[in-house]
C-alpha positions, 0 to 999 in steps of 0.5 A: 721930555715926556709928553703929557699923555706917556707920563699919565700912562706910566704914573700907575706903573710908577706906584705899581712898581715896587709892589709888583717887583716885591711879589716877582721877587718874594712870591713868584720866584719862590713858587717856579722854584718849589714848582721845580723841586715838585718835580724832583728826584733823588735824596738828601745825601746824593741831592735831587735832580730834575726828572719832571717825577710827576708821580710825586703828587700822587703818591704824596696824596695818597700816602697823606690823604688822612692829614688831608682830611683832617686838616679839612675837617679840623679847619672846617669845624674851627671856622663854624665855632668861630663863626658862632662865637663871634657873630654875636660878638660882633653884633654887640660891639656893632650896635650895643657896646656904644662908648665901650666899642674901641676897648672890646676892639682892642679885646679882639686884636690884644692876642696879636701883641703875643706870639703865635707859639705863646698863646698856643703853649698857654693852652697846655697850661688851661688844658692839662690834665690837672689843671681847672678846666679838667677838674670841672669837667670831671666833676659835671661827668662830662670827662671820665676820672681818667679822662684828659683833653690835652693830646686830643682832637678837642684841644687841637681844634680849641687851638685853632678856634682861638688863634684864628678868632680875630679873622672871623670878628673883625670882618663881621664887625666891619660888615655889621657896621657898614650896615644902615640902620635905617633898612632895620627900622623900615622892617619893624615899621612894616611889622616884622619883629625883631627877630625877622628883622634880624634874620630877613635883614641884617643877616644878609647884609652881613653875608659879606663879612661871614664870607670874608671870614670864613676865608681868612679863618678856613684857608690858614687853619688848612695849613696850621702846624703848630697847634697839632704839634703843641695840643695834639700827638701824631694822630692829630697831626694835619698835613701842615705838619707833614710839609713841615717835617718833609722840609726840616727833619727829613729833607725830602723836599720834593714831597714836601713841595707837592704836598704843599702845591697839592694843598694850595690848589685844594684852596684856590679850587675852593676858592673859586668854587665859593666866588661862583656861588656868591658872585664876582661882585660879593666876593670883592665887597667881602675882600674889602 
């Protein structure tokens, strides 16, 4: 038998052990795997061998330094707008929608009751060249008569901004919640308005959830394919549809494979540069 005290050092594992199994089998083993075939030489119709070619991770940076920096710069600009939008958002939901908050809730997370490639095909439909969207924006001026936003970086980053909405509201929502209403009154008791109050108290105590959801929008919109695949042309293409074309339609998996480790790092190097700036502490009160 067991002592007492063998048992109560091994009760964590116990529950920790099927978790920790799954990642080593579905996480850890492909990583070392992709690693591997980062590093290989060769082609699909002789196969690839491990040479250790670590020149595959320069020449897939600089061959595909553009779709690098657009993915940035796309990701960056759907994760500002989502943040526009949805602070307010939130904020109503949090403090104004009273019995309404479970239905706008609901609002928020009904789009993930739809496939991803559904909701990203529909957007054709609301950006065509003759559809409403296009035909008010023609008649403001804002768009030429023969101007489109299908096909165009507008539509792509569009796409992105929607599908990736939800991470960037229900964060702030839980964060704005968690909030106690008394610092809030304290501000207007001492004389600021509402307006200082907003901006002196609530925005910082709601910096937790911004930062939570600039992650959870930023690091997926990074990796994105199928919106520049399905809104956009091959001059908007990010590196997600690189990796993607390396891996099903020209099998040249070990560029694949440095393309998205190089990608990974560029996250984790974010990442942790964002946990230094906010704090260890910050960090994990944004996580959870």
């Amino acid at each position: 038998m067991l002592s007492l005290n063998l048992r109560r050092r091994l009760l964590p594992w116990i529950f920790l052990g099927p978790g920790l199994l799954w990642l080593l089998i579905f996480f850890l083993y492909p990583l070392l795997n992709q690693a591997s075939v980062s590093l290989m030489s060769g082609d699909p119709e002789h196969g690839y061998t491990l040479t250790w070619a670590f020149h595959t991770y320069w020449d897939a940076i600089s061959d595909y330094k553009a779709q690098f920096g657009r993915s940035i710069l796309y990701a960056g600009i759907a994760t500002i707008l989502c943040l526009v939008i949805s602070f307010p958002l939130a904020y109503f939901t949090a403090y104004k929608a009273g019995r309404f908050k479970g239905l706008i809730l609901l609002l928020i997370i009904l789009p993930f009751f739809m496939s991803y490639v559904l909701r990203t095909v529909s957007w054709q439909l609301i950006l065509a060249d003759d559809g409403w969207v296009v035909a008010r924006l023609r008649d403001l001026g804002i768009l030429g008569s023969d101007g489109r936003l299908l096909a165009t970086s507008t539509a792509v980053i569009a796409g992105i901004t929607y599908n990736f909405l939800p991470f960037m509201a229900l964060p702030l929502y839980v964060s704005l919640e968690k909030i106690d209403r008394g610092y809030i009154e304290a501000a207007t008791d001492l004389y600021a308005s509402r307006a200082t109050a907003f901006r002196k108290v609530t925005v910082p105590l709601a910096l937790p959830g911004v930062f939570a959801g600039s992650l959870l929008t930023f690091i997926p919109a990074c990796g994105d394919f199928i919106n520049a695949a399905l809104l956009g042309t091959p001059r908007q293409f990010m590196i997600g549809n690189v990796i993607q074309s390396k891996f099903l339609n020209i099998l040249d998996y070990p560029t694949a494979a440095a393309l998205s480790f190089t990608l990974m790092v560029f996250i984790l190097i974010g990442i942790f540069l964002y946990a230094r700036a906010l704090g260890t502490r910050n960090l994990t009160e944004a996580a959870i």
